[in-house]
Residue, then its C-alpha position, 0 to 999 in steps of 0.5 A: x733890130x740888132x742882129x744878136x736879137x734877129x729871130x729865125x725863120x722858122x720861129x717866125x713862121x710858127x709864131x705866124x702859125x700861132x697867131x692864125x690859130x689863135x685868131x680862129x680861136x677866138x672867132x670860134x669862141x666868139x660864134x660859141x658865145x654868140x649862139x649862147x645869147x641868141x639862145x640861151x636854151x643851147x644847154x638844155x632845159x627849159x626857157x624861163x625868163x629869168x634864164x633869158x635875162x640872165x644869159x649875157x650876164x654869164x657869157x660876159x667873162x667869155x667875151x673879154x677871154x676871146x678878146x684876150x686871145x684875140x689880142x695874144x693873135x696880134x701879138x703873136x704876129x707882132x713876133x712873126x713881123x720881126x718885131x719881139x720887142x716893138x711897141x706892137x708886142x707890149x701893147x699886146x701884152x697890155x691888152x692880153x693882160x687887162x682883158x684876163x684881169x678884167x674877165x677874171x674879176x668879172x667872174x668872180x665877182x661881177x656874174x655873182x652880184x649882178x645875177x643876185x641883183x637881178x633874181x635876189x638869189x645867190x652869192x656875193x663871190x664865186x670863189x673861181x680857183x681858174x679865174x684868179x689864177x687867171x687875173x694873177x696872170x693878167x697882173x703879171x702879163x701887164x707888168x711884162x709889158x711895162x717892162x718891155x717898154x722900158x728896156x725899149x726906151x733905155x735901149x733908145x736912150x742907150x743908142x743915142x749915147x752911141 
């Protein structure tokens, strides 16, 4: 890496921190969600089967949501290790991206169709404000890291020509 581009210490070792804590979100999350499709009667009431069928169905945005900040981990570790503008960081961001977009749309559209296939009652759509602002932001966090790939190529381009 260039030395006009080194990153400190101490932003290395928060980014460290960073990528812990969101690592154990995410596991966290994951034991949550896991517990809710062991048990779908964790919030109470009773448990028709209608219920039980219906539990993954719901939990399903969750699970691509931890795996967004599962990968938001890997990339926040990419920065510790030095690597801001590796391959390791756009991959990353790629992944966090499609996993929002892909958790978002499930949420908006896919829960609401399938639940309504499987029990012929509900909507077609649930107009999630949250869940597109979250799909926005997986579109823009892909584009990120389309971004990042090419400067990474034209700065390799660039070093060749020097």
């Amino acid at each position: 890496m260039p030395s006009g581009l080194a990153l400190d210490e101490r932003f290395r070792r928060r980014c460290s921190w960073a990528a812990l804590l969101a690592r154990a979100t995410a596991l966290f999350l994951l034991a949550l969600a896991t517990s809710a499709l062991i048990w779908p009667g964790l919030g109470g009431g009773p448990l028709y089967p209608r219920r039980v069928a219906t539990a993954p169905i719901f939990v399903f945005p969750a699970l691509l949501y931890i795996i967004a900040l599962w990968s938001l981990g890997s990339v926040f570790a990419g920065v510790s290790k030095g690597e801001a503008f590796g391959s390791l960081v756009a991959g990353g961001l790629r992944r966090v991206g499609l996993a929002l977009l892909a958790g978002a749309l499930s949420s908006i559209f896919g829960v609401m169709l399938v639940s309504r296939a499987m029990t012929g009652a509900g909507s077609y759509v649930y107009l999630d404000v949250p869940g597109m602002v979250l799909a926005c932001i997986g579109l823009g966090l892909m584009l990120l890291a389309r971004l990042l790939e090419t400067a990474r190529a034209v700065q390799a381009e660039l070093d060749e020509m020097i």
